[in-house]
Backbone as CSV, one residue per row, in Angstrom:
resi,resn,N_x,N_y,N_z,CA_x,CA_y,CA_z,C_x,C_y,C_z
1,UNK,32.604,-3.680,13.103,31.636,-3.943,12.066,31.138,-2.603,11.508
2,UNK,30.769,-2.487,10.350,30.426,-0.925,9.634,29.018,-0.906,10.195
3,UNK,28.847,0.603,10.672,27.624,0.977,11.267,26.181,0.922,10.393
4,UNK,26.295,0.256,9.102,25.491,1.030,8.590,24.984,-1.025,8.339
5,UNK,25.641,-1.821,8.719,25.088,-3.178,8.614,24.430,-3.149,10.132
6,UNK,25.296,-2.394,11.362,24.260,-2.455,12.272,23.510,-2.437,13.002
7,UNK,23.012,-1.073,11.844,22.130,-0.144,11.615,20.656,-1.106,11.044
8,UNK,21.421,-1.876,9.943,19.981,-2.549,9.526,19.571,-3.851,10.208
9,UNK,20.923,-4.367,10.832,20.478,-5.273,11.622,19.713,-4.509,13.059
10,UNK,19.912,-3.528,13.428,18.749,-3.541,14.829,17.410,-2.991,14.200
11,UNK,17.597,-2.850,13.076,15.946,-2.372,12.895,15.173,-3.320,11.998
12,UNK,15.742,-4.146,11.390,15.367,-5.325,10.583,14.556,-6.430,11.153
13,UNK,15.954,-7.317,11.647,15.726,-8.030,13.037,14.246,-8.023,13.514
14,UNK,14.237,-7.027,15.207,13.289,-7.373,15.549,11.962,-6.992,14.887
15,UNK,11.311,-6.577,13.325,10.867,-6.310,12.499,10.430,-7.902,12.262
16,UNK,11.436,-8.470,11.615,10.960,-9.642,11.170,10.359,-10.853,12.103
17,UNK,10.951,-10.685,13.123,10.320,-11.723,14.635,9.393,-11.182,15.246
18,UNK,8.833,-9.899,14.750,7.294,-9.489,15.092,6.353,-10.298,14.320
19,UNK,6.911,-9.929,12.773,6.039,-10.338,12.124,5.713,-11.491,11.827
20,UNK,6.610,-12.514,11.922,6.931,-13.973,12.535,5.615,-14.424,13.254
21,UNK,6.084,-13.708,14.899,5.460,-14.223,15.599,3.838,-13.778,15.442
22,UNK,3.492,-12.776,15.136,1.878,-12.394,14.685,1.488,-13.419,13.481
23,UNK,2.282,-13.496,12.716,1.383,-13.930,11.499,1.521,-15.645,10.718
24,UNK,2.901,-15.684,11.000,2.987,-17.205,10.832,2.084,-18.283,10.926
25,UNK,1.610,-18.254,12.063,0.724,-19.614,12.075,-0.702,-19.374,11.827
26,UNK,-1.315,-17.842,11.437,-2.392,-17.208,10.956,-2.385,-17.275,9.409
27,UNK,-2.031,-16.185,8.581,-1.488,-16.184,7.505,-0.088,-15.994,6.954
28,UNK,0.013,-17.262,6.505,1.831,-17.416,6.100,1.710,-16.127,4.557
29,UNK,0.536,-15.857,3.882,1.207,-15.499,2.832,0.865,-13.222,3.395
30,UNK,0.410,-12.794,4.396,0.645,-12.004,5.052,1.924,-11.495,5.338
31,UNK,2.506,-12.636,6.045,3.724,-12.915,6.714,4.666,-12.209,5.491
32,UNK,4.731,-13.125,4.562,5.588,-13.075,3.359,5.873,-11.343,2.519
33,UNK,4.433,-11.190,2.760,4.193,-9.674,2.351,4.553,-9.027,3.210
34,UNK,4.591,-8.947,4.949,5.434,-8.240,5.349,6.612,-7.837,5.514
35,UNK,7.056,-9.411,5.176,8.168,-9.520,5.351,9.282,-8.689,3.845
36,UNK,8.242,-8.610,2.835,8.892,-7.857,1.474,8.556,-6.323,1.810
37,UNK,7.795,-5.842,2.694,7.676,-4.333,3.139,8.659,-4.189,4.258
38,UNK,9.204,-5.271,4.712,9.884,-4.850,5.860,11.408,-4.709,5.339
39,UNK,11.918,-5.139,3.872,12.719,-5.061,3.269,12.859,-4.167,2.457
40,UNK,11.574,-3.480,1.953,11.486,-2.190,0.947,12.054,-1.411,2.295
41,UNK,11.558,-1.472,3.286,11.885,-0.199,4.189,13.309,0.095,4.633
42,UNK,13.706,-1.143,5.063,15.151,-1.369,5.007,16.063,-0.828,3.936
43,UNK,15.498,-0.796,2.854,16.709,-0.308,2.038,16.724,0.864,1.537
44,UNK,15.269,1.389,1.531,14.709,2.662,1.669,15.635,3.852,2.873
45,UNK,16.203,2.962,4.307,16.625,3.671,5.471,18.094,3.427,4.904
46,UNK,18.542,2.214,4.099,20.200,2.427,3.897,20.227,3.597,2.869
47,UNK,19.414,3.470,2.083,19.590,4.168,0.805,19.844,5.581,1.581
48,UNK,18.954,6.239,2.281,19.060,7.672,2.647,19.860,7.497,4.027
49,UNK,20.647,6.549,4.486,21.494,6.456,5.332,20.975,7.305,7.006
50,UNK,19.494,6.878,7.321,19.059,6.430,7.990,19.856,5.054,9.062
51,UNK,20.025,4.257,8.145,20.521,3.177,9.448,21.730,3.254,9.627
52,UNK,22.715,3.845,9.130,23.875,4.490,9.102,24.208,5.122,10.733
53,UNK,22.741,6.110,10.656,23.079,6.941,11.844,22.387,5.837,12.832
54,UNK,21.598,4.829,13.073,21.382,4.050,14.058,22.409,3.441,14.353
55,UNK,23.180,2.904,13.391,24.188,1.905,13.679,25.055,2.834,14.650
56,UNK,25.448,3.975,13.931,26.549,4.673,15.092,25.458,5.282,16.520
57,UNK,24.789,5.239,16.480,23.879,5.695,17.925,24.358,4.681,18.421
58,UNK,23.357,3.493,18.378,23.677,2.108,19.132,24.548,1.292,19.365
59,UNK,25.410,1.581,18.092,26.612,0.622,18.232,27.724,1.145,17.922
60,UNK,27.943,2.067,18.395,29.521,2.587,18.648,29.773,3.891,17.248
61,UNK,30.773,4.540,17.847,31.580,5.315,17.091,32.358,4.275,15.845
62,UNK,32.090,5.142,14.521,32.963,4.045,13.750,34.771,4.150,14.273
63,UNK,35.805,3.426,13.315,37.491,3.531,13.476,37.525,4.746,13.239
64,UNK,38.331,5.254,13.875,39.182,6.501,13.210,39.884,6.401,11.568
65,UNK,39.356,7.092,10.595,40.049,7.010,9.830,41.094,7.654,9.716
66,UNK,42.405,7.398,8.636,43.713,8.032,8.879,43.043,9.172,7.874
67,UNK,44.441,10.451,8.770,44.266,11.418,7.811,45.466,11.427,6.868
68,UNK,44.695,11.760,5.336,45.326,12.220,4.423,46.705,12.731,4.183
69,UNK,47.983,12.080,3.422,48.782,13.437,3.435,49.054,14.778,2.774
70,UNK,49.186,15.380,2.798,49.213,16.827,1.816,50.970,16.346,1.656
C-alpha cells in the first residue's frame, strides 16, 4: 500500500474516534467541526508530505523501484 495513504490513515483514524467518542453524544455539531479540522490537518500533513514520512516509519519501507536505463 503507498506510504503516504498510511500515513494518513494512522494519524486520521484514531483522530476521528477521539473525537467521536468525546463529543458525539455531548455536542454533535462540535463533533462535526472537529471532525472538518481534523481533515484540514490531514491534508495540510499530505500536502507537505508529513504523512508520507509516517507511513514509511510505521509501515514499512516502500517497493524498490526499478532503476532507469541509460
Amino acid at each position: 500500500m503507498n506510504p503516504q495513504i498510511i500515513g494518513s490513515l494512522i494519524l486520521v483514524v484514531p483522530a476521528v474516534l477521539i473525537a467521536w467518542a468525546a463529543l458525539w453524544r455531548r455536542n454533535r455539531m462540535v463533533f462535526w467541526f472537529a471532525l472538518v479540522l481534523i481533515l484540514v490537518a490531514a491534508g495540510y500533513l499530505n500536502a507537505t508530505g508529513a504523512a508520507r514520512d509516517v507511513g514509511l516509519r510505521f509501515g514499512g519501507a516502500p517497493a524498490a523501484s526499478p532503476v532507469p536505463a541509460r
